[in-house]
PQR file of N, CA, C, O and H, with PARSE charges and radii, in Angstrom:
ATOM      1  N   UNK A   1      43.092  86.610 -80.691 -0.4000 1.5000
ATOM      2  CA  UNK A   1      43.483  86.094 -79.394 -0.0000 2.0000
ATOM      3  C   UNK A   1      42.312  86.256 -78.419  0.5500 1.7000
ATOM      4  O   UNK A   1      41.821  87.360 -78.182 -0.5500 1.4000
ATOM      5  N   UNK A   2      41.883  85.115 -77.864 -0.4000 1.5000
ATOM      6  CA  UNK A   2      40.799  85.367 -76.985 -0.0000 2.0000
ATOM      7  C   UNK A   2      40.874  85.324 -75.459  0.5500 1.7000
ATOM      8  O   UNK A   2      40.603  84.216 -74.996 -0.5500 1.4000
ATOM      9  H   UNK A   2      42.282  84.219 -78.057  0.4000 1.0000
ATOM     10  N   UNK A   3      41.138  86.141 -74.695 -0.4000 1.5000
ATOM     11  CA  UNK A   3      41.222  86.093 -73.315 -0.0000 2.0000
ATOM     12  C   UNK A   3      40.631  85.368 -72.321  0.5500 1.7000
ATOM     13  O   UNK A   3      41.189  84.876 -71.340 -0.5500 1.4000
ATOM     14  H   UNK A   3      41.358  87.041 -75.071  0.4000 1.0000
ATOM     15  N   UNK A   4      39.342  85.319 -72.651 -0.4000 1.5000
ATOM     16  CA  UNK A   4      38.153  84.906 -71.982 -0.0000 2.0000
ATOM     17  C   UNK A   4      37.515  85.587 -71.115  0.5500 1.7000
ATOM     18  O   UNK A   4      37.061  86.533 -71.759 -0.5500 1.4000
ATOM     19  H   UNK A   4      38.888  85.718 -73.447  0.4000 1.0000
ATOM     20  N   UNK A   5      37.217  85.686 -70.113 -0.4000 1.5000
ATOM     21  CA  UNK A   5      36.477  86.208 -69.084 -0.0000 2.0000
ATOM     22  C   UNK A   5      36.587  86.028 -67.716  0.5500 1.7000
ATOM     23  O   UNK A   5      36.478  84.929 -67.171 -0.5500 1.4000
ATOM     24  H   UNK A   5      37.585  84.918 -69.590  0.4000 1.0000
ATOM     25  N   UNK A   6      36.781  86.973 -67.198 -0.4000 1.5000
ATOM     26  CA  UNK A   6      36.998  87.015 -65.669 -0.0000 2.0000
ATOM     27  C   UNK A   6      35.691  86.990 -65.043  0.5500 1.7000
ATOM     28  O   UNK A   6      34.872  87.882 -65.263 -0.5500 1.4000
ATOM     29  H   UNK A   6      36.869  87.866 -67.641  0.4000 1.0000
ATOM     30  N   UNK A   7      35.425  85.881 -64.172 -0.4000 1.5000
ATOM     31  CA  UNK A   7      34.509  85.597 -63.135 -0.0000 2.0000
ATOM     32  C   UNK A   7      34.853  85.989 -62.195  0.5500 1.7000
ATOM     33  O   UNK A   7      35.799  85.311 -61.795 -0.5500 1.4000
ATOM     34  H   UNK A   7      36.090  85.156 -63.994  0.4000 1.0000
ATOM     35  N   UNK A   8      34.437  87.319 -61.090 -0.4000 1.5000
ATOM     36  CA  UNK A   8      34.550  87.696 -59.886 -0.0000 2.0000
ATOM     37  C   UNK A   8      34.783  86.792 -58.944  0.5500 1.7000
ATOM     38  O   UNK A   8      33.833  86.010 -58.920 -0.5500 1.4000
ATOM     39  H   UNK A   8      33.669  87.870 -61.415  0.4000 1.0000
ATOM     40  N   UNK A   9      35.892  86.421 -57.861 -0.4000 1.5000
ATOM     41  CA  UNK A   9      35.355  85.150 -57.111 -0.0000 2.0000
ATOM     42  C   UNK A   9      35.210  86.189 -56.077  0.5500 1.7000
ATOM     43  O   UNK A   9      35.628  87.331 -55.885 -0.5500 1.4000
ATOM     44  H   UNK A   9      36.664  87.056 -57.880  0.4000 1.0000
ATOM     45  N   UNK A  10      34.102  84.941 -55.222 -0.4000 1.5000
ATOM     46  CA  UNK A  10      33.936  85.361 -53.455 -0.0000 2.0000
ATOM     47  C   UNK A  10      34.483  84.713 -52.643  0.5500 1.7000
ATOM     48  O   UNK A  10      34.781  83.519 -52.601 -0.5500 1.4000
ATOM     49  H   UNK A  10      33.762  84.014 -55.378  0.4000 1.0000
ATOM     50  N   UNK A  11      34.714  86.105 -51.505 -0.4000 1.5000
ATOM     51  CA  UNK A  11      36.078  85.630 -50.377 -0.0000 2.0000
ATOM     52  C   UNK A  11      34.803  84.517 -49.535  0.5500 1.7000
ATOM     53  O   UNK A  11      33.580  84.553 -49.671 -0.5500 1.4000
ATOM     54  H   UNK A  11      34.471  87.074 -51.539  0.4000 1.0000
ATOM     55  N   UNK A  12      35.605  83.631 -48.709 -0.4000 1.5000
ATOM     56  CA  UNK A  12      34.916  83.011 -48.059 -0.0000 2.0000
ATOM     57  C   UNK A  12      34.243  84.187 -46.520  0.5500 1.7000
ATOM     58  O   UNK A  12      34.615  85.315 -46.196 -0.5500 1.4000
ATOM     59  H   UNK A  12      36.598  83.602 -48.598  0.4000 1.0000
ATOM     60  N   UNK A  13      33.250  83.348 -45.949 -0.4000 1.5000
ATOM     61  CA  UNK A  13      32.638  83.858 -44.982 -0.0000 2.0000
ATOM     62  C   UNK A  13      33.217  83.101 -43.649  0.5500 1.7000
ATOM     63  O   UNK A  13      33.026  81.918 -43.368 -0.5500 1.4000
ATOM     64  H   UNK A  13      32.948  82.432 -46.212  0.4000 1.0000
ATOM     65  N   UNK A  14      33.846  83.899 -43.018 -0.4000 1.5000
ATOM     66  CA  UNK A  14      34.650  83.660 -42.071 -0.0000 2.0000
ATOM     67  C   UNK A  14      33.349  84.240 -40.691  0.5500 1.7000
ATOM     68  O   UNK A  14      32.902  85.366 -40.471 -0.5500 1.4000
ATOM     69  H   UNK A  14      34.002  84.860 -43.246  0.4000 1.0000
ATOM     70  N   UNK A  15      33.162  83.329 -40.220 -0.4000 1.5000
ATOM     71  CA  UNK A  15      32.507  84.248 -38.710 -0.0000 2.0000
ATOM     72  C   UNK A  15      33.017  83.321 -37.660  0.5500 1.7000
ATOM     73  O   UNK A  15      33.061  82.091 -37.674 -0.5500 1.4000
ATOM     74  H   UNK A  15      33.525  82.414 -40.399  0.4000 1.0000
ATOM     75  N   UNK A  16      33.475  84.350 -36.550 -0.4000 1.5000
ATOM     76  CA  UNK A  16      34.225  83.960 -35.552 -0.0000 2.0000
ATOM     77  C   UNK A  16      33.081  82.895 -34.378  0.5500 1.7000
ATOM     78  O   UNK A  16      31.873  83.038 -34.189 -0.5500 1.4000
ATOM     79  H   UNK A  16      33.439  85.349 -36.539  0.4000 1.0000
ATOM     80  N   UNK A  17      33.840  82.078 -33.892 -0.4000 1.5000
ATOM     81  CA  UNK A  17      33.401  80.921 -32.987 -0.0000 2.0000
ATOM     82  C   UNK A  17      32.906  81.984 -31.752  0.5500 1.7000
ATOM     83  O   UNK A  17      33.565  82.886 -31.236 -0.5500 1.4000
ATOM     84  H   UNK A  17      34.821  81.962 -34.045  0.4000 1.0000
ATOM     85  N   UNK A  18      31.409  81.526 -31.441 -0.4000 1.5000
ATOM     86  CA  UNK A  18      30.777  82.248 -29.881 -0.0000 2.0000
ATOM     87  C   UNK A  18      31.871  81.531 -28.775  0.5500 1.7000
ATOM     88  O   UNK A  18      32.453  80.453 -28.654 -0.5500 1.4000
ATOM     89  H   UNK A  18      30.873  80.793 -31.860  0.4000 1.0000
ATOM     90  N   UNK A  19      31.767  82.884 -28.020 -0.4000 1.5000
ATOM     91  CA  UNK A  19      33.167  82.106 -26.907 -0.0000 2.0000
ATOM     92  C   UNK A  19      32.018  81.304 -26.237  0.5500 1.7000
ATOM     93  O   UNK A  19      32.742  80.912 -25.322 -0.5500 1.4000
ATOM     94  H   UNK A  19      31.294  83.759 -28.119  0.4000 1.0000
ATOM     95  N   UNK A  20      30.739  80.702 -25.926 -0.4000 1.5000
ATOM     96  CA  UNK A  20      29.499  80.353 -25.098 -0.0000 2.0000
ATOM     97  C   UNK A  20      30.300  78.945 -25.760  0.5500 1.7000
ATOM     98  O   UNK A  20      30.513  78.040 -24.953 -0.5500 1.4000
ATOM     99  H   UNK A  20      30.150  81.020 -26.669  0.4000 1.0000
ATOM    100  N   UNK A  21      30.763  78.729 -27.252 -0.4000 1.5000
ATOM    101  CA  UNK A  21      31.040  77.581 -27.480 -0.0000 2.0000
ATOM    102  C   UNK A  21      31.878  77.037 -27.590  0.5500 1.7000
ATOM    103  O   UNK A  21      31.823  75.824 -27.788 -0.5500 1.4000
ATOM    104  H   UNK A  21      30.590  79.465 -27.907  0.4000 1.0000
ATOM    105  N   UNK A  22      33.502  77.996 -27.471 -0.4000 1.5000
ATOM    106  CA  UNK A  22      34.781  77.830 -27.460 -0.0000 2.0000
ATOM    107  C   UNK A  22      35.003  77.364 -25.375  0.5500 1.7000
ATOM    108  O   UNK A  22      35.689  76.478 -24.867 -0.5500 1.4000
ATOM    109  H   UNK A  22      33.547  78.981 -27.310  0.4000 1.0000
ATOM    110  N   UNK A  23      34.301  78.176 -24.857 -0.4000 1.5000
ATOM    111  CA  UNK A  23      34.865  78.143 -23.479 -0.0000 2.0000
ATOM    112  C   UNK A  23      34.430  76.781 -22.737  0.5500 1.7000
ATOM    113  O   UNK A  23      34.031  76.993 -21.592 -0.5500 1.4000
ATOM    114  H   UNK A  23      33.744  78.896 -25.270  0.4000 1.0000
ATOM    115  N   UNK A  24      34.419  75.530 -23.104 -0.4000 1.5000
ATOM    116  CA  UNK A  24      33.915  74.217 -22.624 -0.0000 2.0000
ATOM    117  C   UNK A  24      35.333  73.504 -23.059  0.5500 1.7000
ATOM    118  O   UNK A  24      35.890  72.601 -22.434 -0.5500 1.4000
ATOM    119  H   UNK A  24      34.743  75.358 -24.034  0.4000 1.0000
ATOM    120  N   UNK A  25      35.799  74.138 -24.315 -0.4000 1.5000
ATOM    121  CA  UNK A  25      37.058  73.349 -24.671 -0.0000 2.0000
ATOM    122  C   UNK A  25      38.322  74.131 -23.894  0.5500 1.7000
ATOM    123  O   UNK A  25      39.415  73.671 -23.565 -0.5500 1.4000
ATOM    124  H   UNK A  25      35.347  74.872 -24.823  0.4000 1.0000
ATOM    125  N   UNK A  26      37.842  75.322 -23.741 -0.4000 1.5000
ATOM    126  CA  UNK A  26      39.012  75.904 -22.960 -0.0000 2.0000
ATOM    127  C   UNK A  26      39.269  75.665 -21.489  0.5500 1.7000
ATOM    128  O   UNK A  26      40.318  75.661 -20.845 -0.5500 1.4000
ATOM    129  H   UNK A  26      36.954  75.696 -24.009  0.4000 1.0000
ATOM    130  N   UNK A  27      38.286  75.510 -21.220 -0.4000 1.5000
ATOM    131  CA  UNK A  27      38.464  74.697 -19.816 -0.0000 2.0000
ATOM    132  C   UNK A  27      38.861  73.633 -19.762  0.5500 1.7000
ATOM    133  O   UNK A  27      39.853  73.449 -19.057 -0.5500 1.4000
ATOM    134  H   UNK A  27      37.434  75.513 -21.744  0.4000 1.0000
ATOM    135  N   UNK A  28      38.290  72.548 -20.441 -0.4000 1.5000
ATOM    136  CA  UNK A  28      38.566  71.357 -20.672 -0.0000 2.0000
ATOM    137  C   UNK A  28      40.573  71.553 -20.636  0.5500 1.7000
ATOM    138  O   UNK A  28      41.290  70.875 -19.899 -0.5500 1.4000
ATOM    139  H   UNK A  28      37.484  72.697 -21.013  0.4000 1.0000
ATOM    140  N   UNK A  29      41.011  72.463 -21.467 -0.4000 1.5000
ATOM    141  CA  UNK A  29      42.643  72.065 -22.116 -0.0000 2.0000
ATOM    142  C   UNK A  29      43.223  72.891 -20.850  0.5500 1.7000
ATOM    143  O   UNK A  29      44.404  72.611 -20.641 -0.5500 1.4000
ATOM    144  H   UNK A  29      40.429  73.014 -22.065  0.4000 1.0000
ATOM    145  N   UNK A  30      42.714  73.775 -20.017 -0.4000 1.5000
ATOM    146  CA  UNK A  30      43.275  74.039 -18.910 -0.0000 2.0000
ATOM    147  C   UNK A  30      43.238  72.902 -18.159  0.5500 1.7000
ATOM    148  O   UNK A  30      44.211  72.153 -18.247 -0.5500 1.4000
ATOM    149  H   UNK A  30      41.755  74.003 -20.187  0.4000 1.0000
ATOM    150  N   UNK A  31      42.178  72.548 -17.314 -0.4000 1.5000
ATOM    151  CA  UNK A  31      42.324  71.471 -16.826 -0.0000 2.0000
ATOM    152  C   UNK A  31      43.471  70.556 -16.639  0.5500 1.7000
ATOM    153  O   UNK A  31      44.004  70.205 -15.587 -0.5500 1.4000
ATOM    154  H   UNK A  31      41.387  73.156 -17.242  0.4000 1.0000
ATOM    155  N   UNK A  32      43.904  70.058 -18.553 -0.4000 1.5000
ATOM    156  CA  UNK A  32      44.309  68.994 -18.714 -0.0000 2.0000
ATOM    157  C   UNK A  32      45.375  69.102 -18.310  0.5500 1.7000
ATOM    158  O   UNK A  32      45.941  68.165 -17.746 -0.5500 1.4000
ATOM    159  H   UNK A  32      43.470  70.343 -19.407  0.4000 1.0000
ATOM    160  N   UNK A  33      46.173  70.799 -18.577 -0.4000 1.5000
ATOM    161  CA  UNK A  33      47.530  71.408 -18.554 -0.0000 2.0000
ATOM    162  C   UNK A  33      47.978  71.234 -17.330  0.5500 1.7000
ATOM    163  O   UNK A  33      49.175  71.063 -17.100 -0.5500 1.4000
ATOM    164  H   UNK A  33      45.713  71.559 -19.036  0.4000 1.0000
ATOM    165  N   UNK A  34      46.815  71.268 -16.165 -0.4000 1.5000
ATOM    166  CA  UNK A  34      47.526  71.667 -14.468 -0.0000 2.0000
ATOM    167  C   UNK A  34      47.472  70.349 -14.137  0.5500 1.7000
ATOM    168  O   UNK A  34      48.096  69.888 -13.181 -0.5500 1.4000
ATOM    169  H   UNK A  34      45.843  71.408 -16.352  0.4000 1.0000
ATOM    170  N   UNK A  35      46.579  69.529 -15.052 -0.4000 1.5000
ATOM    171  CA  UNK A  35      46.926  68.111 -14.739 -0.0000 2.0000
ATOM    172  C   UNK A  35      48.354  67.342 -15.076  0.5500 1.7000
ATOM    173  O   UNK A  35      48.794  66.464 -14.334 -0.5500 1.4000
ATOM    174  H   UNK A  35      46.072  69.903 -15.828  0.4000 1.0000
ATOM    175  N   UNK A  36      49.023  67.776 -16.284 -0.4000 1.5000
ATOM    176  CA  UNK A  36      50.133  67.686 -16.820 -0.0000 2.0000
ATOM    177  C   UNK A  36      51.235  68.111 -15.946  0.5500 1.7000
ATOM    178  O   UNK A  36      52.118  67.373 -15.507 -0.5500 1.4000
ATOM    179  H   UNK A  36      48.665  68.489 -16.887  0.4000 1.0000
ATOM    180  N   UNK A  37      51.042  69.933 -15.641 -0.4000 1.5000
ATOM    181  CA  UNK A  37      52.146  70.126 -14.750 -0.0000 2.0000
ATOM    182  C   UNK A  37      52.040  69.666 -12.950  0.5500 1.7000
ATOM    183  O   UNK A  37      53.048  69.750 -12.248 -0.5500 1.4000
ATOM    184  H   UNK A  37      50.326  70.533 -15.997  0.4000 1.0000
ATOM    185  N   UNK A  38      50.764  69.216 -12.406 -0.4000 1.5000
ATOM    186  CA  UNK A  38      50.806  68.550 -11.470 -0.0000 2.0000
ATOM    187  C   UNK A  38      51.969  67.498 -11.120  0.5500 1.7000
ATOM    188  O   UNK A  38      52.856  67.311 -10.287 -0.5500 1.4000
ATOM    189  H   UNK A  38      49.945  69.148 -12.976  0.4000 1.0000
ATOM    190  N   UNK A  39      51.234  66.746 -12.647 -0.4000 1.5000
ATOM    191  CA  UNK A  39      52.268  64.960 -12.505 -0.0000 2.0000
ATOM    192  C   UNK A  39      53.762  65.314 -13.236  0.5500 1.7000
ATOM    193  O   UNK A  39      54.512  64.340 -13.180 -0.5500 1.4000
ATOM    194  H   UNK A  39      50.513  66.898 -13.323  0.4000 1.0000
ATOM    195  N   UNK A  40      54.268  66.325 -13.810 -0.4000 1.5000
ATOM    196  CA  UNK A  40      55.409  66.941 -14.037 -0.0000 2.0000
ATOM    197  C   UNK A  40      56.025  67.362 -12.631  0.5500 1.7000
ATOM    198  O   UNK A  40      57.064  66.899 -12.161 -0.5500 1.4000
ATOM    199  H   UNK A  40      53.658  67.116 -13.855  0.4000 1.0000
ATOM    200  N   UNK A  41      55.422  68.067 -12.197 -0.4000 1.5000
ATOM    201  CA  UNK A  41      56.207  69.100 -11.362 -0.0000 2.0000
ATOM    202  C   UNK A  41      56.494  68.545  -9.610  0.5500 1.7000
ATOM    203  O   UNK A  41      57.520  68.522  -8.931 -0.5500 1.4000
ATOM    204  H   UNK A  41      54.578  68.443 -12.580  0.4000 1.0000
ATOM    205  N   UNK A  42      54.550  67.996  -9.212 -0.4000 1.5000
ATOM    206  CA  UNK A  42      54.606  67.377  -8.131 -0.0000 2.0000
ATOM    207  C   UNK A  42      54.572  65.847  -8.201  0.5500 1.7000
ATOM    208  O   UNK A  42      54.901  65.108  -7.273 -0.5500 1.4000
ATOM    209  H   UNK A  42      53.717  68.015  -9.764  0.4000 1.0000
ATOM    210  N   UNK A  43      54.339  65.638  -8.842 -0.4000 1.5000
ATOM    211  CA  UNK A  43      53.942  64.005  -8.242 -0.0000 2.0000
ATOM    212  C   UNK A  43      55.236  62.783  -8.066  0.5500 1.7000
ATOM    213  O   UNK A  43      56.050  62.556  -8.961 -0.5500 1.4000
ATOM    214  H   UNK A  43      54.071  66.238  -9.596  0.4000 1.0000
ATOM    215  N   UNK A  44      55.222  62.240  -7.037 -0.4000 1.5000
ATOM    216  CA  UNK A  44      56.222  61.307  -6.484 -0.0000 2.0000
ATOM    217  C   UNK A  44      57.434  62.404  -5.310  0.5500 1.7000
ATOM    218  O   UNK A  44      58.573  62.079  -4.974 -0.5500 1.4000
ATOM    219  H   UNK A  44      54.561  62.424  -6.310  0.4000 1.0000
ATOM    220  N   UNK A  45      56.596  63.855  -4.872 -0.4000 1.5000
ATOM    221  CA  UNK A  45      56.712  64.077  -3.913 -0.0000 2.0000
ATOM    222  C   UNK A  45      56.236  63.576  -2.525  0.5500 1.7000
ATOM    223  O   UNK A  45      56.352  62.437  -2.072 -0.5500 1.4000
ATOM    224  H   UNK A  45      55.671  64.119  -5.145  0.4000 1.0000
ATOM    225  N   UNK A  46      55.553  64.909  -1.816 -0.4000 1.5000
ATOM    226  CA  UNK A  46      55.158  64.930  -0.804 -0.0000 2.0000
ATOM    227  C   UNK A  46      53.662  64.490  -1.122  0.5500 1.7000
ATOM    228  O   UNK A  46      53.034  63.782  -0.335 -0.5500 1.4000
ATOM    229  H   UNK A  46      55.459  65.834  -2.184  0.4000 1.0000
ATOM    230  N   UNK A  47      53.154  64.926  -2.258 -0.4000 1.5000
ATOM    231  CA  UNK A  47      51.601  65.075  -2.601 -0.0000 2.0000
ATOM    232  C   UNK A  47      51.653  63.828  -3.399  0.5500 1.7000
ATOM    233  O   UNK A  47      50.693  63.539  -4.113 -0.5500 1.4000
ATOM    234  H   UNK A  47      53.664  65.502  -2.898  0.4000 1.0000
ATOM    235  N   UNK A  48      53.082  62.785  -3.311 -0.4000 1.5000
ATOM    236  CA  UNK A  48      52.250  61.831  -4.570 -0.0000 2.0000
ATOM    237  C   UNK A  48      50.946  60.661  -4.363  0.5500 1.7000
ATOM    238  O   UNK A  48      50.735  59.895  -3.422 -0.5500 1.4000
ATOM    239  H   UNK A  48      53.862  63.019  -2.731  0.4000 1.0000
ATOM    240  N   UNK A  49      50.387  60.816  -5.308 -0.4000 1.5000
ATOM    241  CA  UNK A  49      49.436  59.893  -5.581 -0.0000 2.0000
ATOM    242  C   UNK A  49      49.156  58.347  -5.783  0.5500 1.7000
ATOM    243  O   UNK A  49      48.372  57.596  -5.201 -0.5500 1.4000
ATOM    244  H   UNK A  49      50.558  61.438  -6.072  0.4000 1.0000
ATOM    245  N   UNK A  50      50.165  58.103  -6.922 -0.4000 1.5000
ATOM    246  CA  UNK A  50      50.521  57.018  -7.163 -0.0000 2.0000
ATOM    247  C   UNK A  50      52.323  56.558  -6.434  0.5500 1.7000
ATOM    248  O   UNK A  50      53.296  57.313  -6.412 -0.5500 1.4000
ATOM    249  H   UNK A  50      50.801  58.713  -7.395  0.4000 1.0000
ATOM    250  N   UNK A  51      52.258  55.170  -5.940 -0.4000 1.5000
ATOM    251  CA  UNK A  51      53.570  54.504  -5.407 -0.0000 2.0000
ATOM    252  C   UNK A  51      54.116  54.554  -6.316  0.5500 1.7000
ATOM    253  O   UNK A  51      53.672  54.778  -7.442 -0.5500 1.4000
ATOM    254  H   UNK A  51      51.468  54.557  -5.957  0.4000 1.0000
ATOM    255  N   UNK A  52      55.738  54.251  -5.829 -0.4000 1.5000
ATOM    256  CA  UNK A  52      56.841  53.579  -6.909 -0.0000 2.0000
ATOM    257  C   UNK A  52      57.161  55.014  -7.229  0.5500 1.7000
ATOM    258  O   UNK A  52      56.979  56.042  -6.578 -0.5500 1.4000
ATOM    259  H   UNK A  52      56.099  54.069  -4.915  0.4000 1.0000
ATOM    260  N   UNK A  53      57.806  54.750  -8.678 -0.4000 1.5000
ATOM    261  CA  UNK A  53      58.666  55.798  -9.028 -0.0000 2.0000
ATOM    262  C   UNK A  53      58.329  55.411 -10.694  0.5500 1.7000
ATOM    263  O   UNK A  53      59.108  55.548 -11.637 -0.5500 1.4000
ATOM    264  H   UNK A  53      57.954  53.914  -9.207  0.4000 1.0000
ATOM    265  N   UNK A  54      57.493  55.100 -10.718 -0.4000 1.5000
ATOM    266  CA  UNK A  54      56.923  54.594 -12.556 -0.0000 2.0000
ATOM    267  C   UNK A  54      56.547  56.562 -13.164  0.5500 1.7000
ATOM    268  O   UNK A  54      56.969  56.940 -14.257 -0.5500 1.4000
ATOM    269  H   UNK A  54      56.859  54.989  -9.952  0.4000 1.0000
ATOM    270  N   UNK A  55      56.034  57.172 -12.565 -0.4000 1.5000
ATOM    271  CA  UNK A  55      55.682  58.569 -12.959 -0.0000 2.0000
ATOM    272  C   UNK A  55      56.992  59.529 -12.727  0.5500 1.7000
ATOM    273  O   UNK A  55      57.247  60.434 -13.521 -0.5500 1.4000
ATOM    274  H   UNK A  55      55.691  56.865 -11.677  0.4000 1.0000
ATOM    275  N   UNK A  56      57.574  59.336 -11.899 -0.4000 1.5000
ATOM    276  CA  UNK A  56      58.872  60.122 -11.617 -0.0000 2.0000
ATOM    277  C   UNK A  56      60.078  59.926 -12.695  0.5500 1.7000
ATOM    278  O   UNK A  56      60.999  60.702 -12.948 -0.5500 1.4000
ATOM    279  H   UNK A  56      57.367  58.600 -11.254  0.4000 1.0000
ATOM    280  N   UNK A  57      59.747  58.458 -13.334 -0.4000 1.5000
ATOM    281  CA  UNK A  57      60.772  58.165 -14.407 -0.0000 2.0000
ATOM    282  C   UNK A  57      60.411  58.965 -15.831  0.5500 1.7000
ATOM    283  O   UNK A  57      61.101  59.704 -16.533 -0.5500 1.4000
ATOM    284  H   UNK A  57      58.999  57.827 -13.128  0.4000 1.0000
ATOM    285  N   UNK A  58      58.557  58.338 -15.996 -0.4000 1.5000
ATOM    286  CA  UNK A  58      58.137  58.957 -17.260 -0.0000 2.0000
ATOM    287  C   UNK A  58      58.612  60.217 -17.346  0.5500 1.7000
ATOM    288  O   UNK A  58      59.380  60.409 -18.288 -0.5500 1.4000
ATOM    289  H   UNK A  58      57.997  57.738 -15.426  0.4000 1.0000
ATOM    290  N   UNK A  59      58.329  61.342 -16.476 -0.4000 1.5000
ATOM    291  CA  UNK A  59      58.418  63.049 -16.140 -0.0000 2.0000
ATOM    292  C   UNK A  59      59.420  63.068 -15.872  0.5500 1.7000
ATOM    293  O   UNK A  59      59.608  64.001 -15.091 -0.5500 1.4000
ATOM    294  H   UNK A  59      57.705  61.186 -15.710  0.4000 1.0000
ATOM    295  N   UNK A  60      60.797  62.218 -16.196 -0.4000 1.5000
ATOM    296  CA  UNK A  60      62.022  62.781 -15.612 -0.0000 2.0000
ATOM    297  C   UNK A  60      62.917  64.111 -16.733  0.5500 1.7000
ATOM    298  O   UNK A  60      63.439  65.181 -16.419 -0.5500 1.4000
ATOM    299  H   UNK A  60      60.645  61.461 -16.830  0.4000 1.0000
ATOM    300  N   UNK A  61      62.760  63.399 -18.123 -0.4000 1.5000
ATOM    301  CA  UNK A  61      63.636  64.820 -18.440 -0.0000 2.0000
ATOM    302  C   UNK A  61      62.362  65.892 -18.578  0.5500 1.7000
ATOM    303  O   UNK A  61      62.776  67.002 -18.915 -0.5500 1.4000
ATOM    304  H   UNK A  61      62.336  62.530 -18.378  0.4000 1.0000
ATOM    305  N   UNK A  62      61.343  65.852 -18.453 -0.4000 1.5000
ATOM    306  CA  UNK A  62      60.550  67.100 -18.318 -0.0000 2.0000
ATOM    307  C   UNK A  62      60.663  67.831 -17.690  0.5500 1.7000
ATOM    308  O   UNK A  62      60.717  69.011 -18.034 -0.5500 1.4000
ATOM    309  H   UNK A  62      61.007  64.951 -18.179  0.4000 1.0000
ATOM    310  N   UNK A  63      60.750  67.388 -16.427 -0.4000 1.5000
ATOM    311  CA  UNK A  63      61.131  67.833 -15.063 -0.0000 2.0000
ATOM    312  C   UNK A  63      62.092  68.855 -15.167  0.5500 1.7000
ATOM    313  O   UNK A  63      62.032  69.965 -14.637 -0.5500 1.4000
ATOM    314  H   UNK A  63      60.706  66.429 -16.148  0.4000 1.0000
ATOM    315  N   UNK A  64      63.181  68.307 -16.049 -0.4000 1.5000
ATOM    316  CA  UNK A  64      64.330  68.753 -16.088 -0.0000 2.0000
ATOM    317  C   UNK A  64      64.027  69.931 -17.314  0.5500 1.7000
ATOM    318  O   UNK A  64      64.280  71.084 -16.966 -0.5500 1.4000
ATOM    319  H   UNK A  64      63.230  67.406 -16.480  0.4000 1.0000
ATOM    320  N   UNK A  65      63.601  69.776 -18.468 -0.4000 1.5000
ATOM    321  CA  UNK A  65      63.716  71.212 -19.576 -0.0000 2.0000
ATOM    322  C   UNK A  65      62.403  72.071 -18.712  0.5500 1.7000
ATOM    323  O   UNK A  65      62.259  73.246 -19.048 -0.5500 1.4000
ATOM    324  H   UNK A  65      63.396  68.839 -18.751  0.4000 1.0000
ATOM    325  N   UNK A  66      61.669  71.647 -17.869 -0.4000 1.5000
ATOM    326  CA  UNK A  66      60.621  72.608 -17.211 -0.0000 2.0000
ATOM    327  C   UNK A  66      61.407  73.997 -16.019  0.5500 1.7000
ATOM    328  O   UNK A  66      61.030  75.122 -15.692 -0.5500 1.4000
ATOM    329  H   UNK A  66      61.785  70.692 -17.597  0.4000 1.0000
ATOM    330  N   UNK A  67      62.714  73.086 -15.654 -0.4000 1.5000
ATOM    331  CA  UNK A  67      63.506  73.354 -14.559 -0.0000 2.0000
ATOM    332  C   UNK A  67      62.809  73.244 -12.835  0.5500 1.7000
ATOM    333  O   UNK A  67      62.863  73.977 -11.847 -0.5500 1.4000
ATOM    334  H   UNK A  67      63.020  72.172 -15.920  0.4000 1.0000
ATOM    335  N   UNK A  68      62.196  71.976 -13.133 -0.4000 1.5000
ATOM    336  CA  UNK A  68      61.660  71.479 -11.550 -0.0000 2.0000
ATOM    337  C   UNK A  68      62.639  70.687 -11.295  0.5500 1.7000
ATOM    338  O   UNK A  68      62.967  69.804 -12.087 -0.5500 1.4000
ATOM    339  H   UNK A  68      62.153  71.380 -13.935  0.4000 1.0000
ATOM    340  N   UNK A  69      63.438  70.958  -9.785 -0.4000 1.5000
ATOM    341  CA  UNK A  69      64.196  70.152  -9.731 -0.0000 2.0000
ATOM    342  C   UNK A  69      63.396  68.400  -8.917  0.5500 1.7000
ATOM    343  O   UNK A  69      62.405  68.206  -8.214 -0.5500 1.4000
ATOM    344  H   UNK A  69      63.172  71.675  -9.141  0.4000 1.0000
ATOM    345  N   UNK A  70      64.442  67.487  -9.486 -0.4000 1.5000
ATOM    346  CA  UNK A  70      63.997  66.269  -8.950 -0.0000 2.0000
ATOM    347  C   UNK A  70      64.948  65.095  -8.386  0.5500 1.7000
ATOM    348  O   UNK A  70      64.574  63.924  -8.307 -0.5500 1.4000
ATOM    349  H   UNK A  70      65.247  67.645 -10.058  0.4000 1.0000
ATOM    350  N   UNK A  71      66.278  65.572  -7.988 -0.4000 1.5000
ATOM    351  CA  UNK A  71      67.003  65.001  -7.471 -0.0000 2.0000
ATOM    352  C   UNK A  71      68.097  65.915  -7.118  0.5500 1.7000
ATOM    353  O   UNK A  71      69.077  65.496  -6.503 -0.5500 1.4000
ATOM    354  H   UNK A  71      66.582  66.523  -8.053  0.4000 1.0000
TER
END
């Protein structure tokens, strides 16, 4: 009966991301977030930006599982 032979394997080389190169995207996805809860939370208030009620409809049940009220 022949077993064969065990070849050692190697773990991979894991080295962690420089934050010098992570922190451009992390800003970036903050950004995007306060931009998100801006047009969630405020917009088609007092501060809105855009007329009509086209953004107040999109963000309406958000509004609502966020618990901003909007009517």
């Amino acid at each position: 009966m022949n077993v064969g032979t065990l070849s050692p394997t190697l773990a991979p080389v894991v080295s962690p991301i420089p934050l010098r190169e992570l922190m451009p995207w992390l800003v970036f996805a903050g950004l995007l977030m306060l931009l998100a809860i801006y047009f969630v939370g405020a917009e088609q208030g007092a501060t809105s930006l855009i007329p009509g009620m086209y953004v107040h409809e999109f963000v309406h049940d958000g509004r609502h599982l966020l618990g901003f009220p909007c009517h």
